[in-house]
One Martini backbone bead per residue (centre of mass of N, CA, C, O) as a GRO file, in nm:
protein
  431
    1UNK     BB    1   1.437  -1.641   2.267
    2UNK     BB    2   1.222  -1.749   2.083
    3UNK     BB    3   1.308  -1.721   1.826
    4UNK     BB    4   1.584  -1.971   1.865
    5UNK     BB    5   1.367  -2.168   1.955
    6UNK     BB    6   1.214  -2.201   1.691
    7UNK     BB    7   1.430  -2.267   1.542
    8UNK     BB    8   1.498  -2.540   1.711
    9UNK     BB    9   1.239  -2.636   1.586
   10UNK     BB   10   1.278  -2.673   1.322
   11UNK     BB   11   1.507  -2.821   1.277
   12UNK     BB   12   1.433  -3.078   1.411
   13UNK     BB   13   1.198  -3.146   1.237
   14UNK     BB   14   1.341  -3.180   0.969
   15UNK     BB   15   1.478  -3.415   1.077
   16UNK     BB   16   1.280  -3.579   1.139
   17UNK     BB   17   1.130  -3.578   0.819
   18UNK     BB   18   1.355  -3.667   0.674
   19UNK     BB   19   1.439  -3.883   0.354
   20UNK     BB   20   1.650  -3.836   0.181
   21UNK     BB   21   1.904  -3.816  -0.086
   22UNK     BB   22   2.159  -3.849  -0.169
   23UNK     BB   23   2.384  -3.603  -0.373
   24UNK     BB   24   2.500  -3.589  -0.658
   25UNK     BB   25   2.656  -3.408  -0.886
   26UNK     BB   26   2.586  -3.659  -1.095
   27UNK     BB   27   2.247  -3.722  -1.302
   28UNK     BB   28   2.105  -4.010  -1.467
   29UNK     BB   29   1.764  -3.986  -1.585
   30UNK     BB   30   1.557  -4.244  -1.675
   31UNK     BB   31   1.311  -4.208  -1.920
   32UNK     BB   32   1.012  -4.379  -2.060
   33UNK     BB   33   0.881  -4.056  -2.039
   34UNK     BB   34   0.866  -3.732  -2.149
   35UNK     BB   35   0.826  -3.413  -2.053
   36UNK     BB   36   0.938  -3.119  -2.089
   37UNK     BB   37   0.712  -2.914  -2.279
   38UNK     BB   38   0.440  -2.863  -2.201
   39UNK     BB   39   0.226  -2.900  -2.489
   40UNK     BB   40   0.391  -3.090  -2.581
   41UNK     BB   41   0.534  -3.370  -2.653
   42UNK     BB   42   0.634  -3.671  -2.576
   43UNK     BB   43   0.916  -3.827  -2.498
   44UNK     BB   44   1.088  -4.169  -2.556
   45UNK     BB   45   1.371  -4.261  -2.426
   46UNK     BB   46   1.508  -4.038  -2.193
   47UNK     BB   47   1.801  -3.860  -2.081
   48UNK     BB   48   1.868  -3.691  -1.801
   49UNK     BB   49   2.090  -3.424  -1.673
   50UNK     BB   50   2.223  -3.386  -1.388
   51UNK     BB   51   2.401  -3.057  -1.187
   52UNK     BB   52   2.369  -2.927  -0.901
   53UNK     BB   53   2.024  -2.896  -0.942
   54UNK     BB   54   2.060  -2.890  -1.276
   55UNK     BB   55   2.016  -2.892  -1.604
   56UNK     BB   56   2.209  -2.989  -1.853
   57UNK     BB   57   2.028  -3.234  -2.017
   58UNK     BB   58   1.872  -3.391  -2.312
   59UNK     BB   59   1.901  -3.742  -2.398
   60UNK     BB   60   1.892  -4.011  -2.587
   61UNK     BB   61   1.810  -4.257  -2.450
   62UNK     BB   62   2.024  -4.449  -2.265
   63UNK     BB   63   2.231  -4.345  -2.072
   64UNK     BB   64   2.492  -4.386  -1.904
   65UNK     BB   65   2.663  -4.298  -1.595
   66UNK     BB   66   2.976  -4.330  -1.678
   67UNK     BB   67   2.965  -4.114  -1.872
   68UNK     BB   68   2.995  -3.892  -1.599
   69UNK     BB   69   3.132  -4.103  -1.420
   70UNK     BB   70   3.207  -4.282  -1.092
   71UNK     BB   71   2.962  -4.157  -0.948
   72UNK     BB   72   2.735  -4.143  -1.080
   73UNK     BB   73   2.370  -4.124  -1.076
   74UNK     BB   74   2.117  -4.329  -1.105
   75UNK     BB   75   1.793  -4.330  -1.249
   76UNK     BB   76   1.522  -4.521  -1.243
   77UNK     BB   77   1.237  -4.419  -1.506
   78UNK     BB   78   1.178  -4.634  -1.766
   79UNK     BB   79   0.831  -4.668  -1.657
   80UNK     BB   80   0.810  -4.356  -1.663
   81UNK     BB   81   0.619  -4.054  -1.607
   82UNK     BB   82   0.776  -3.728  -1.676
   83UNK     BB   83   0.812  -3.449  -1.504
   84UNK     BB   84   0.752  -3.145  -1.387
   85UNK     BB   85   0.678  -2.970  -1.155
   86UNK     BB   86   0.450  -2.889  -0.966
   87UNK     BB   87   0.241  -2.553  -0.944
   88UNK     BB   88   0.105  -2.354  -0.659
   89UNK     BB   89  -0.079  -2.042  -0.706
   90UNK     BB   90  -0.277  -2.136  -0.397
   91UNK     BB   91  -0.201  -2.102  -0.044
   92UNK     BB   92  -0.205  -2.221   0.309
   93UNK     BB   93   0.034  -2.346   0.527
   94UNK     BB   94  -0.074  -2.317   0.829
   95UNK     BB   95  -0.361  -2.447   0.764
   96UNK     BB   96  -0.681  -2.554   0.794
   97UNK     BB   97  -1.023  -2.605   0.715
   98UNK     BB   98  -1.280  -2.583   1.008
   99UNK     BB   99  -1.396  -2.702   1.340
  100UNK     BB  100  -1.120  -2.566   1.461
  101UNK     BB  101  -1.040  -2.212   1.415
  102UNK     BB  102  -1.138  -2.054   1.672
  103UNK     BB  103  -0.965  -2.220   1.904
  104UNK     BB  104  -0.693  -2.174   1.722
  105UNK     BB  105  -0.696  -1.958   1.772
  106UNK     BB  106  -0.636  -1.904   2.067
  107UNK     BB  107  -0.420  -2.124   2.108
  108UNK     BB  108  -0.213  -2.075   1.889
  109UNK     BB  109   0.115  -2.035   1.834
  110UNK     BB  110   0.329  -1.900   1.608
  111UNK     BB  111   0.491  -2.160   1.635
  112UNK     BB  112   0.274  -2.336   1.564
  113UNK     BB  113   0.243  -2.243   1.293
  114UNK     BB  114   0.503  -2.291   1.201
  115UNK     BB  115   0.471  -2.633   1.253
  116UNK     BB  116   0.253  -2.683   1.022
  117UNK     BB  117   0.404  -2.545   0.775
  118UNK     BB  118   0.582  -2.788   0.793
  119UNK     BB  119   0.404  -3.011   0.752
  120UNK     BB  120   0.251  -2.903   0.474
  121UNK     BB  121   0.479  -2.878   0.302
  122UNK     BB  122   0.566  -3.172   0.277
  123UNK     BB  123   0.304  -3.286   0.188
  124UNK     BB  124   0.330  -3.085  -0.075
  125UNK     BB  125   0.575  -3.215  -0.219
  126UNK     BB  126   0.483  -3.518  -0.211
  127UNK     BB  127   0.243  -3.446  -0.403
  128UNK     BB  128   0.461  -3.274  -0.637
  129UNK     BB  129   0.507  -2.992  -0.476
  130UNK     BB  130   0.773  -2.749  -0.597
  131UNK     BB  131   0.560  -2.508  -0.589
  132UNK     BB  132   0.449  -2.199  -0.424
  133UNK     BB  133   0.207  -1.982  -0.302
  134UNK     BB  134   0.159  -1.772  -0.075
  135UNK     BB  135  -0.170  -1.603   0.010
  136UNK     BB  136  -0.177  -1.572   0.365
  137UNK     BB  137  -0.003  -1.537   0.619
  138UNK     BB  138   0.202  -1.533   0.861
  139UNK     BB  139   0.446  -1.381   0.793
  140UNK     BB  140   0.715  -1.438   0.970
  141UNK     BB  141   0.664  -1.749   0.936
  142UNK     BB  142   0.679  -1.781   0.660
  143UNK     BB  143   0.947  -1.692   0.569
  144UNK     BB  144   1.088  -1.862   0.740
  145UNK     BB  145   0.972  -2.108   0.544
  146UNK     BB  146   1.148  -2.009   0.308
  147UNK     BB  147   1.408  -1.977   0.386
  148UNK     BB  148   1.467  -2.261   0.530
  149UNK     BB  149   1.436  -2.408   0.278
  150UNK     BB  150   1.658  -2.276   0.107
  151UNK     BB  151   1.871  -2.385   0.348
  152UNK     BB  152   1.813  -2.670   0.414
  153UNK     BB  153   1.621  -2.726   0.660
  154UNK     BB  154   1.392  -2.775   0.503
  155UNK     BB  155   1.104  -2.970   0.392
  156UNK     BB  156   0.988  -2.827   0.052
  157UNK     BB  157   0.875  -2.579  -0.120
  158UNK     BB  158   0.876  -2.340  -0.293
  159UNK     BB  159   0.850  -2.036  -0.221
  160UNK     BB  160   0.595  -1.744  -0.255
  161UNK     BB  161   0.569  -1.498  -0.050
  162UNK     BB  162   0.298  -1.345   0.085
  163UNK     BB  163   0.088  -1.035   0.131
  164UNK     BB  164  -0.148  -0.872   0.240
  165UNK     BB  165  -0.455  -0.636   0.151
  166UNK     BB  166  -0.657  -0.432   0.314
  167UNK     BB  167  -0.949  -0.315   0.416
  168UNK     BB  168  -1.153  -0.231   0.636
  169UNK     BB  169  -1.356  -0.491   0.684
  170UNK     BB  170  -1.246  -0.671   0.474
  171UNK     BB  171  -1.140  -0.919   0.359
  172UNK     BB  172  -0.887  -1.034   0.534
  173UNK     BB  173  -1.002  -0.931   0.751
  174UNK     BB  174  -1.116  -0.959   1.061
  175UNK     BB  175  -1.398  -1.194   1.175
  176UNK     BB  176  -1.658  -1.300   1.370
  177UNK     BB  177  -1.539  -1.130   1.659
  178UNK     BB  178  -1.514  -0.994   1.950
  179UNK     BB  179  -1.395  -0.681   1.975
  180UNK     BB  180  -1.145  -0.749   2.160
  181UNK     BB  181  -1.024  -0.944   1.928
  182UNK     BB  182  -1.019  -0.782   1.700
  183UNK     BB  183  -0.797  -0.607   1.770
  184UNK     BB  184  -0.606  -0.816   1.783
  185UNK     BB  185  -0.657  -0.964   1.468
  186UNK     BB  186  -0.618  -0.745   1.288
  187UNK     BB  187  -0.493  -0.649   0.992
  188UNK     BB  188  -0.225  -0.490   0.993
  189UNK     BB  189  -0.227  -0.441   0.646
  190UNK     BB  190  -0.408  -0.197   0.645
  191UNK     BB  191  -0.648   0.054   0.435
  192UNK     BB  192  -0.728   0.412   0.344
  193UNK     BB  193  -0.690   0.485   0.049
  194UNK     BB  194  -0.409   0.582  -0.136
  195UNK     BB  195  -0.205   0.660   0.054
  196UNK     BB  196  -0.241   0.430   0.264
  197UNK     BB  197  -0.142   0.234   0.054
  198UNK     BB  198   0.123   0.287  -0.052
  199UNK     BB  199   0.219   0.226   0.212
  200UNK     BB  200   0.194  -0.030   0.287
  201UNK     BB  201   0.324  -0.152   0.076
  202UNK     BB  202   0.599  -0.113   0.134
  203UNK     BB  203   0.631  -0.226   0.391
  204UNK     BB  204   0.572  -0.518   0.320
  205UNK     BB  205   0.837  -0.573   0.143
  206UNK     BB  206   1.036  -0.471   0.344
  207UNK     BB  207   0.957  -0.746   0.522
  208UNK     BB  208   0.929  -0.967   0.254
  209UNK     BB  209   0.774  -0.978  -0.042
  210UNK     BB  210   0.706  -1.139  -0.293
  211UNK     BB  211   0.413  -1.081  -0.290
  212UNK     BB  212   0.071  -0.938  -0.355
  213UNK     BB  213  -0.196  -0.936  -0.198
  214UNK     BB  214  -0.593  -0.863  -0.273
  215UNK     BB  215  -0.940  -0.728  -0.215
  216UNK     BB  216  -1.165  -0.636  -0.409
  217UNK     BB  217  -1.361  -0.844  -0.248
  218UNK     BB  218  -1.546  -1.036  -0.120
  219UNK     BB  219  -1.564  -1.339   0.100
  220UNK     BB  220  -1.725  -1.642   0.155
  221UNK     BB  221  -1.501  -1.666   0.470
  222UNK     BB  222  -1.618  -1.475   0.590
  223UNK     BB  223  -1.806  -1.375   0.899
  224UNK     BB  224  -1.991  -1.165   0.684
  225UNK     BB  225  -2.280  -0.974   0.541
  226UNK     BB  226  -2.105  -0.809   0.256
  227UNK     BB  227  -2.057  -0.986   0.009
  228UNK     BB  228  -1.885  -1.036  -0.298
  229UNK     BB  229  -1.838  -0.748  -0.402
  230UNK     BB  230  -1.688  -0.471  -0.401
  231UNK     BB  231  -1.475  -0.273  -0.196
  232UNK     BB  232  -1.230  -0.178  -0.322
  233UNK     BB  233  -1.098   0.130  -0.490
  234UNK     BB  234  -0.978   0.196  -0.757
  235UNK     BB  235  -0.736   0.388  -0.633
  236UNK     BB  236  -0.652   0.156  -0.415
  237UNK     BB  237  -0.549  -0.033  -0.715
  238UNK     BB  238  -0.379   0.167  -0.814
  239UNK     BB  239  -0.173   0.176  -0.601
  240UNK     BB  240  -0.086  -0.039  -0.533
  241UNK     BB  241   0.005  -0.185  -0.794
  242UNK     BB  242   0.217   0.076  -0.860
  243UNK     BB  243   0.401   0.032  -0.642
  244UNK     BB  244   0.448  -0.307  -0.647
  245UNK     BB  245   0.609  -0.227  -0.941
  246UNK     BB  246   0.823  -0.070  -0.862
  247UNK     BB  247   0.934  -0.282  -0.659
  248UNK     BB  248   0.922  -0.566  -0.821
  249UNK     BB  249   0.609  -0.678  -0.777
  250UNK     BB  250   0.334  -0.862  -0.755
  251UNK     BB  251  -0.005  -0.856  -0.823
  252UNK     BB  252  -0.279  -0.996  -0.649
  253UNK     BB  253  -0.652  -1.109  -0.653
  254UNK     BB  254  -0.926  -1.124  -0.504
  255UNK     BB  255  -1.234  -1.239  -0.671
  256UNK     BB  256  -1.586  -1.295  -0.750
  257UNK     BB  257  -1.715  -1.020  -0.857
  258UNK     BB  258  -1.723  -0.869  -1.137
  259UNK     BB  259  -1.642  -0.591  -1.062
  260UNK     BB  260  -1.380  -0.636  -0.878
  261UNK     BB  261  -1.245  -0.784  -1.165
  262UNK     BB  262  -1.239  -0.528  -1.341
  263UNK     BB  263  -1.119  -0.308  -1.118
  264UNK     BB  264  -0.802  -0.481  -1.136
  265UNK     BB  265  -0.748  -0.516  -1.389
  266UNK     BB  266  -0.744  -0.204  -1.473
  267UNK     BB  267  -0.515  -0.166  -1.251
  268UNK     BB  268  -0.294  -0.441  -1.311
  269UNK     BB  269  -0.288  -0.735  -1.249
  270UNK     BB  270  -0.168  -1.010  -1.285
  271UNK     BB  271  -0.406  -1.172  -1.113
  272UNK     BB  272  -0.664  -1.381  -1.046
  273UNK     BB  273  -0.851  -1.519  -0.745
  274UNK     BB  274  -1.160  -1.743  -0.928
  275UNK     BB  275  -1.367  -1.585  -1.072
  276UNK     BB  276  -1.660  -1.627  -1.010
  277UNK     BB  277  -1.807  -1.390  -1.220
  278UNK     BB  278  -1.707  -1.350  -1.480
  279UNK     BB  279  -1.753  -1.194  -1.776
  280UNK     BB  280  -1.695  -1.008  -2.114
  281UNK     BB  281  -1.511  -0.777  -1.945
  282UNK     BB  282  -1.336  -0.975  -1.815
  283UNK     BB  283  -1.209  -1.098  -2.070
  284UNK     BB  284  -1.143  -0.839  -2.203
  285UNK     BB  285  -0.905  -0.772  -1.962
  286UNK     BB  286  -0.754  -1.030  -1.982
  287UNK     BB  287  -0.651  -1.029  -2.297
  288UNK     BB  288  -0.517  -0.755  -2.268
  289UNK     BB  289  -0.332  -0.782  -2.003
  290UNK     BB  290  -0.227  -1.082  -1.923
  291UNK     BB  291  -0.385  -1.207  -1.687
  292UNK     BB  292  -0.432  -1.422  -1.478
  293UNK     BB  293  -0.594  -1.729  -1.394
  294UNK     BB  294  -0.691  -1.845  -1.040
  295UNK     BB  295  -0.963  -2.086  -0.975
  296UNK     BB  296  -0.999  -2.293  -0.719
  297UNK     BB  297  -1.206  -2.548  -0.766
  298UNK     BB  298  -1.154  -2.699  -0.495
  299UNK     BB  299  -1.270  -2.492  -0.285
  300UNK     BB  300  -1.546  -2.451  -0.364
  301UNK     BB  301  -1.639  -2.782  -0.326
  302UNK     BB  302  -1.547  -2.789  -0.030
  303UNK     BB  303  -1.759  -2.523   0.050
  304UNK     BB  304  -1.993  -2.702  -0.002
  305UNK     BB  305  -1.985  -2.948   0.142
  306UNK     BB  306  -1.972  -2.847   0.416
  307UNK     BB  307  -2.238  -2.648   0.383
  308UNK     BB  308  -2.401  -2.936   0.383
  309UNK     BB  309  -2.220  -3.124   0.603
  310UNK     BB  310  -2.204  -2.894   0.831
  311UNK     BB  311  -2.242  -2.695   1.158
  312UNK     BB  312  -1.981  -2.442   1.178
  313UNK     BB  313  -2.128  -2.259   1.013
  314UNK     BB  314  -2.229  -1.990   0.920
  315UNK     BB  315  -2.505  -1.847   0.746
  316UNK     BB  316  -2.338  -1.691   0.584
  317UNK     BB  317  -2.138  -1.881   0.477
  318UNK     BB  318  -2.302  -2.076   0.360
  319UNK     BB  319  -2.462  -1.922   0.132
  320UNK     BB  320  -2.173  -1.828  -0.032
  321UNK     BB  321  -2.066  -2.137  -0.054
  322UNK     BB  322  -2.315  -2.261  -0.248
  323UNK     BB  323  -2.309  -2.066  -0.389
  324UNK     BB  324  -2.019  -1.973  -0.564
  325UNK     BB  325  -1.942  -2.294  -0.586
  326UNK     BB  326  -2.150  -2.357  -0.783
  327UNK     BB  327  -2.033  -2.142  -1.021
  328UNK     BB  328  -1.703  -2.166  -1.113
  329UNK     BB  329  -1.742  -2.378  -1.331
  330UNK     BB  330  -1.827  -2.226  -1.519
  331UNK     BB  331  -1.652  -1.966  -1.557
  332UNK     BB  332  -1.420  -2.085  -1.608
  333UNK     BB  333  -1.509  -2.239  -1.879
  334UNK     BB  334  -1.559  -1.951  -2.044
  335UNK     BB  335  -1.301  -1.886  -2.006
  336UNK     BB  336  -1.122  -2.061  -2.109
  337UNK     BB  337  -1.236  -2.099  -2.404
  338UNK     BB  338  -1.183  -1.769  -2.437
  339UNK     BB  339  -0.833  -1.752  -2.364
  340UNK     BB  340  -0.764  -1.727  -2.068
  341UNK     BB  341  -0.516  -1.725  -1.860
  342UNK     BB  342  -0.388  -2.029  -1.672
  343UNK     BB  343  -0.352  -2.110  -1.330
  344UNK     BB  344  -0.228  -2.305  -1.068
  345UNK     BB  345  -0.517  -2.321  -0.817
  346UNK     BB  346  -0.637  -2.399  -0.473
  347UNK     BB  347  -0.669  -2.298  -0.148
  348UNK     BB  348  -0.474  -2.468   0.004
  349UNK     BB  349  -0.652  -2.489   0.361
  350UNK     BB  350  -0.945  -2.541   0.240
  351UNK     BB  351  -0.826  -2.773   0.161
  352UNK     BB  352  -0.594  -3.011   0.188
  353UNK     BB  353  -0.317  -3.099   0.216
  354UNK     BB  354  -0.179  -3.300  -0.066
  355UNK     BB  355  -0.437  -3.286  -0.327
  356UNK     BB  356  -0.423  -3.066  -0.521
  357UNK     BB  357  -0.442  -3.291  -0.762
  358UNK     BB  358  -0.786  -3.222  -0.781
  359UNK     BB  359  -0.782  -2.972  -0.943
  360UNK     BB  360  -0.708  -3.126  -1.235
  361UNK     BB  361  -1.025  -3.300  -1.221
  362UNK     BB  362  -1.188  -3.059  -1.240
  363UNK     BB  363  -1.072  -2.879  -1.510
  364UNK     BB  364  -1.163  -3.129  -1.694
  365UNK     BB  365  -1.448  -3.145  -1.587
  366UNK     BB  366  -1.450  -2.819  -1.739
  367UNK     BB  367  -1.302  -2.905  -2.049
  368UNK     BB  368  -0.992  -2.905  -1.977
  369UNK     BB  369  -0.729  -3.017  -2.116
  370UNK     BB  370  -0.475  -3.207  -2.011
  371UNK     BB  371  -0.241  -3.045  -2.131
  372UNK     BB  372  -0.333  -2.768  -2.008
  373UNK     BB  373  -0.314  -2.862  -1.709
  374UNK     BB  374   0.001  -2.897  -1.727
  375UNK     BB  375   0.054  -2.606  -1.817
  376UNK     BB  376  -0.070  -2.463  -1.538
  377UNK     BB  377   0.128  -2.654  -1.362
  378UNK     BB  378   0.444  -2.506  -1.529
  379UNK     BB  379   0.469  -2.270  -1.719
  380UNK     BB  380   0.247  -2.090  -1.630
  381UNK     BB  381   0.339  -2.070  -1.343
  382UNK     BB  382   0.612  -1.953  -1.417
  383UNK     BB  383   0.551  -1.705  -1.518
  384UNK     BB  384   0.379  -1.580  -1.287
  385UNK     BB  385   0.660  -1.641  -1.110
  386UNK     BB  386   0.882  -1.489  -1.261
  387UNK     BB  387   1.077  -1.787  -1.363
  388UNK     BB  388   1.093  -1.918  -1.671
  389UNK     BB  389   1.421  -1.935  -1.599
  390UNK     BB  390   1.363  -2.210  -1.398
  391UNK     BB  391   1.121  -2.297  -1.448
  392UNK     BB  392   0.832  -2.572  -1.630
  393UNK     BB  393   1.069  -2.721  -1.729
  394UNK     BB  394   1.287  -2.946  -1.936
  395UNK     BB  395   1.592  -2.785  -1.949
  396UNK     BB  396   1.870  -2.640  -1.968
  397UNK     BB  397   1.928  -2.470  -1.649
  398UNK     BB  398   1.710  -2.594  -1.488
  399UNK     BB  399   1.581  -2.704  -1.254
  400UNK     BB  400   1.553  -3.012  -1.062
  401UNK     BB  401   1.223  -3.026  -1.140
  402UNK     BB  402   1.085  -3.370  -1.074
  403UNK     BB  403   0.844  -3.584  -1.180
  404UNK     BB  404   0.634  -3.929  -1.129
  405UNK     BB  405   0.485  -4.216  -1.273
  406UNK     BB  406   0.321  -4.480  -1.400
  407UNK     BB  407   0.167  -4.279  -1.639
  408UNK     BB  408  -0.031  -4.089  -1.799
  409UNK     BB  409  -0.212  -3.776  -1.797
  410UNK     BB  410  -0.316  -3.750  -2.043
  411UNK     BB  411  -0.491  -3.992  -2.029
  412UNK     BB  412  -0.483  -3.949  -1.706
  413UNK     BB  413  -0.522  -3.751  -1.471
  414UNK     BB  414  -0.556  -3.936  -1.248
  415UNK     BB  415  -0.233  -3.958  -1.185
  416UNK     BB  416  -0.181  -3.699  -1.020
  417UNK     BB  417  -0.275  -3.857  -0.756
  418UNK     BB  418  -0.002  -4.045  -0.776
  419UNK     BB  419   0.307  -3.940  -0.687
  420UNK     BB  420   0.621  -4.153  -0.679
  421UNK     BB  421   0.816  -3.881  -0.779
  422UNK     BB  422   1.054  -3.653  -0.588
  423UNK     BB  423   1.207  -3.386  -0.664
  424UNK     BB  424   1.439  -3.117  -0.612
  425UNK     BB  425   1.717  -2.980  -0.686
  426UNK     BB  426   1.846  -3.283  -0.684
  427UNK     BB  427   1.639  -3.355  -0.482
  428UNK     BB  428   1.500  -3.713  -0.342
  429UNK     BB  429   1.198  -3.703  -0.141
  430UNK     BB  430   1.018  -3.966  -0.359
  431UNK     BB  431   1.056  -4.331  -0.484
   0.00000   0.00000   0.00000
């Protein structure tokens, strides 16, 4: 009974919320500038063809809309920068990280959950981001708003949804709660040993897990002191990463100090969450294996600023706080430089969902290029989360997932802080 009511409860949701454009079967959309290929050049006066929410042709001009139909739909972007959507591949759609965390652990349920996620997904896409990984949330409850939102119930971004991965008491499992709380809360996806990794692995797929989250170290926002090194055992990421690659999951790590960075790479990891001490054997380790850097330099700024100016935080959470954000963009800047491959994300959760966008005015601020900025948030997202015949680009053949603003952000990144224009699948969400 609760379930059908939750359901129930998600669609009304969705109707109050959304304010979408119908979708025509053919839709020809006029840019005055056009980025189909972020790290290549923008081309100026070109007409997208979109059909049933991929993407047909790219031709020169300004092509009539009749030449397709009477039907055909114009969507005029004639004075606006166009690109692809952007994707972040590191998000927690379903609360935002404050000084009422606790009391909504005790009060909020799972439903609340449901419904906040509906609120944050909304936030998310009006902000440009029409693809995402959510990199553990409750499980039951993020996979219903995958699906919900794949089948038109539900307006949100394209959700690839993660399950979590920890060792007892490891970053990830449930912390700095009374005994009898922490029985309830912890972490249900616990391993110990490779043996009991194995099968914890399988179990999270079988349940529906797109990617796979772990905790190779400690991490920021646990509310204990054992600091930010490695936790999970050499045995344990080998097992588990070789695991979800057998049944065609990709394995990303949360990692902060070099060890547990190098620990993870060499165990096979796709993606890194952080890396906030890399080092010249970490520089080395990804580009060996190709492996993406996912920076998150917004949660850090955010968990700085909080250190700073709240008085919510442990002394524990507040001291790794303010020592790892404040390191963060260093480490970026010599990883970026260094040629290894990065990727756009968040942490958005730990910082306000919809502004996702502060991450690109971060990584330029940290030396990245405008070009490569918006190529971490649209090809390298799609190689990353293993679409790139799907996203990434505006080519024949793919998603018509595309946004606009009113100048280009190669000349200035925040630009990206207000898209006027959002698109997913041929359906237009703000305009």
């Amino acid at each position: 009974m609760i379930k059908v009511n939750l359901i129930s409860l998600l669609v009304a949701s969705a109707c109050a919320l959304t304010s979408v454009s119908s979708v025509a079967a053919i839709q020809v959309l006029h840019a005055g500038e056009l980025l189909t290929v972020p790290g290549k050049k923008p081309l100026t006066k070109q007409s997208v063809i979109i059909e049933n929410g991929h993407i047909k042709a790219v031709r020169s001009g300004f092509v009539a809309a009749s030449d397709y139909g009477q039907d055909a739909q114009l969507i005029d972007l004639s004075s606006s920068f166009v690109m692809p959507g952007m994707m972040d591949m590191h998000v927690h759609l379903q609360a935002e990280f404050g000084p009422d965390n606790d009391k909504n652990m005790l009060k909020q349920s799972d439903a609340d959950l449901a419904m906040s996620s509906v609120y944050y997904a909304k936030k998310t896409l009006l902000a440009g981001f029409t693809t995402v990984r959510d990199l553990r949330s409750q499980t039951e409850q993020m996979y219903a708003l995958r699906d919900g939102i794949n089948k038109g119930w539900i307006d949100g971004p394209r959700v690839i949804a993660g399950a979590a991965i920890s060792v007892t008491g490891g970053h990830l499992d449930a912390d700095g709660m009374a005994p009898d709380i922490l029985h309830i809360k912890s972490l249900e996806s616990l391993c110990d040993g490779p043996y009991e990794c194995r099968k914890v692995t399988r179990d999270v797929i079988k349940y529906g897990a797109d990617v796979i989250k772990i905790a190779s170290t400690g991490g920021v926002l646990s509310d204990t002191n054992t600091g930010t090194g490695q936790q999970m055992t050499d045995d344990e990421l080998k097992e588990i990463v070789d695991t979800a690659h057998s049944l065609g999951r990709k394995v990303t790590s949360h990692a902060h100090a070099a060890d547990g960075i190098n620990a993870a790479l060499r165990a096979g990891v796709d993606s890194i969450e952080h890396g906030s001490y890399a080092d010249k054997t970490s520089i080395k380790l990804f580009k060996k294996s190709g492996a993406y850097l996912v920076p998150t330099l917004l949660a850090g700024a955010t968990a700085v600023e909080m250190a700073k100016n709240s008085s919510f935080m442990s002394p524990a959470v507040k001291a790794k706080a303010i020592r790892v954000g404040s390191d963060m963009q260093k480490s970026f800047k010599a990883s970026y430089k260094a040629g290894v491959k990065i990727a756009f994300g968040t942490d958005s959760g730990v910082s306000k969902h919809g502004i996702n966008a502060q991450e690109a005015v971060l990584m330029h601020q940290a030396g990245m290029t405008t070009a490569d900025v918006l190529k971490s948030a649209t090809v390298n997202g799609a190689d990353l989360a293993g679409m790139s015949d799907k996203l990434g680009t505006l080519e024949a053949g793919k998603y018509a997932d595309i946004i606009a603003m009113d100048a280009s952000p190669l000349k200035n990144i925040e630009e990206l802080l207000d898209v006027d224009f959002v698109m997913k699948g041929g359906t237009v969400y703000k305009q």
